[in-house]
C-alpha positions as a Markdown table, in Angstrom:
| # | Residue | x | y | z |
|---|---|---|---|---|
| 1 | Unk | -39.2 | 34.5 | -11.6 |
| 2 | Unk | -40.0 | 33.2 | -8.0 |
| 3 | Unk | -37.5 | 33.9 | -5.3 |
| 4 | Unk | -36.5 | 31.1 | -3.3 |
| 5 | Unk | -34.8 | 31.3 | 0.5 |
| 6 | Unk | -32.8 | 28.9 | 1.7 |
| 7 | Unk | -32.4 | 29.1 | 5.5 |
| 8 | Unk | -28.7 | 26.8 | 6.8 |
| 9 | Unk | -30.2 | 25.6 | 10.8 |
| 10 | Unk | -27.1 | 25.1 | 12.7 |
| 11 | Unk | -25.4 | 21.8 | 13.5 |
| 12 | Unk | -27.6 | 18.8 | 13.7 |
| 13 | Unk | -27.8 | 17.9 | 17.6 |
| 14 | Unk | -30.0 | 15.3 | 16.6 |
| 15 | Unk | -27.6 | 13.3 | 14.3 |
| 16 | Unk | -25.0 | 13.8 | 16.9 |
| 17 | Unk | -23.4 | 16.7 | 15.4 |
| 18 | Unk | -22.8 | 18.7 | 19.0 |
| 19 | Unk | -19.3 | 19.5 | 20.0 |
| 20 | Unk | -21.4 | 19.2 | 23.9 |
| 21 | Unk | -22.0 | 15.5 | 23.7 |
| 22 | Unk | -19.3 | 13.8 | 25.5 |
| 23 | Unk | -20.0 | 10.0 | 24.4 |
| 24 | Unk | -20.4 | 9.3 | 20.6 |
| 25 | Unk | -22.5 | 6.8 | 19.5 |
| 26 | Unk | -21.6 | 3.1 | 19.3 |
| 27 | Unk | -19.4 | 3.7 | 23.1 |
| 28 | Unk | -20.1 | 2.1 | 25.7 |
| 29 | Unk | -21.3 | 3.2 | 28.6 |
| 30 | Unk | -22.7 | 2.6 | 32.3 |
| 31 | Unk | -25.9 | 4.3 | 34.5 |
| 32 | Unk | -24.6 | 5.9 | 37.6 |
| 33 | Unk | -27.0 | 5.0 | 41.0 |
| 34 | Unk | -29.5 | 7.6 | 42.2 |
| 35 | Unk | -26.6 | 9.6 | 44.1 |
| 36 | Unk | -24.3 | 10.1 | 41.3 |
| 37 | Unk | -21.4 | 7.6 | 42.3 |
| 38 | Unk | -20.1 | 5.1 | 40.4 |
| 39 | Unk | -22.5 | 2.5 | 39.0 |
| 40 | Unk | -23.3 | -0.9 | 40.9 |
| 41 | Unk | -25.8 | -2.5 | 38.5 |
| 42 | Unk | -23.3 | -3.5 | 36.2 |
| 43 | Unk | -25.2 | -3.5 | 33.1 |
| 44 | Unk | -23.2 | -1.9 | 30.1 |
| 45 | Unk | -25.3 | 0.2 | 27.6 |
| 46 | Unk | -24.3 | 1.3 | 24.1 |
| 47 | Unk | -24.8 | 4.9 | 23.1 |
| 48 | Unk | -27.8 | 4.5 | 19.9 |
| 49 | Unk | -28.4 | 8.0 | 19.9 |
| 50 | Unk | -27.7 | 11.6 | 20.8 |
| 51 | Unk | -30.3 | 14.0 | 21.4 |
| 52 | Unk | -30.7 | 17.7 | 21.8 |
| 53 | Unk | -29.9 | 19.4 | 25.1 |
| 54 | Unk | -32.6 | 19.4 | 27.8 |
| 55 | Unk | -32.3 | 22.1 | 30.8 |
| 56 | Unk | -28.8 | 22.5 | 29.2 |
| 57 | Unk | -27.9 | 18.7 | 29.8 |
| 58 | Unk | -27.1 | 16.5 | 26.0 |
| 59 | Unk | -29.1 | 13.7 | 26.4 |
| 60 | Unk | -28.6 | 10.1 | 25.2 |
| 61 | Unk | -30.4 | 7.4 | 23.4 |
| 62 | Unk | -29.0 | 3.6 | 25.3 |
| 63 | Unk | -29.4 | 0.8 | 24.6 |
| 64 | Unk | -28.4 | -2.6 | 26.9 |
| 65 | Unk | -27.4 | -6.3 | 25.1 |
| 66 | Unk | -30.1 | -7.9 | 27.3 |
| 67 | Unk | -33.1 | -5.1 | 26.4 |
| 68 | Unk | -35.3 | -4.8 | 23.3 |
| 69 | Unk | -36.2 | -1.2 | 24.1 |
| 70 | Unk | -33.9 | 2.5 | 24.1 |
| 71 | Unk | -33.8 | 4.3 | 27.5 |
| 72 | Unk | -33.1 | 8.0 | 26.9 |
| 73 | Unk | -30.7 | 9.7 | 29.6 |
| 74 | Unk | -29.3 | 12.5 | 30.0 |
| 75 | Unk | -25.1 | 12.9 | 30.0 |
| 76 | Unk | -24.9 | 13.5 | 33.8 |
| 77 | Unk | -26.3 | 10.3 | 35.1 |
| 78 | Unk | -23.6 | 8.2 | 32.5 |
| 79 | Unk | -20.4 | 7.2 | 32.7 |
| 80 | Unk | -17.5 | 6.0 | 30.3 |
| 81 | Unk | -16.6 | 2.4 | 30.5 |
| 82 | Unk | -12.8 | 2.3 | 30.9 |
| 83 | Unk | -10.5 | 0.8 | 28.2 |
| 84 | Unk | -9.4 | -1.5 | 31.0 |
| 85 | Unk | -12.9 | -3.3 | 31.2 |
| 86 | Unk | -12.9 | -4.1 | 27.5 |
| 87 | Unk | -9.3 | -5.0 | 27.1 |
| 88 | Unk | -8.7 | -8.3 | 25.1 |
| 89 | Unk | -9.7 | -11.1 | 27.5 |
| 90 | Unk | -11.9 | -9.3 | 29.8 |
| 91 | Unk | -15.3 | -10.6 | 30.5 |
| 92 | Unk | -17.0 | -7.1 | 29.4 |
| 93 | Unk | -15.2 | -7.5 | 26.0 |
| 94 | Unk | -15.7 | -11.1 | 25.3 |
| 95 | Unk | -19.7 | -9.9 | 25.6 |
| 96 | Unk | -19.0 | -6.6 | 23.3 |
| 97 | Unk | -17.4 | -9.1 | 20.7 |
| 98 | Unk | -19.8 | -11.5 | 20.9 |
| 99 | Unk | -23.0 | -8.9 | 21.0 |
| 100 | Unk | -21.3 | -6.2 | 18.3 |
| 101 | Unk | -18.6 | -8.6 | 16.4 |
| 102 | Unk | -14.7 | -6.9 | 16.7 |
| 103 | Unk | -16.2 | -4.0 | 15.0 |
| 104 | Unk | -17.1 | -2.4 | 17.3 |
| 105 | Unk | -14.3 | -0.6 | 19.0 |
């Protein structure tokens, strides 16, 4: 009879499974500029991804409407897009509706 050994990894950090992450996937998000204050490009991103820590920062897989390509980030340079900015009516949630269909909040 052969012995087999079944060895449980921990949670998943690459399918998102980290209590660390602070954005799940599908939420939309924004860059912050080079000195950490609030962003100025403007450009909303949707979280594709999440990826294992690096130097003890979750990191993120985003995604912009306009790109065809992932960035990867790390959780300090994004920030969460207020519920304000994709109320009914706004301009940010007119694009989100039109890009992800009303599925996507």
């Amino acid at each position: 009879m052969t012995k087999t050994t079944v060895t449980k990894t921990s949670t998943d950090k690459a399918s998102g499974g980290s209590a660390d992450h602070s954005f799940r996937i599908g939420q939309a998000v924004r860059l912050k500029n080079v000195f950490g204050g609030k962003s100025t490009s403007g450009l909303t991103y949707r979280v594709t991804g999440r990826l294992p820590a690096r130097d003890g920062l979750p990191q993120y897989r985003i995604q912009s409407d306009g790109e065809a390509y992932e960035r990867m980030t790390t959780q300090d340079q994004l920030e969460a897009i207020s519920s304000n900015s994709t109320a009914p009516g706004s301009t940010n949630s007119a694009l989100l509706e039109k890009t992800f269909g009303s599925s996507h909040r």
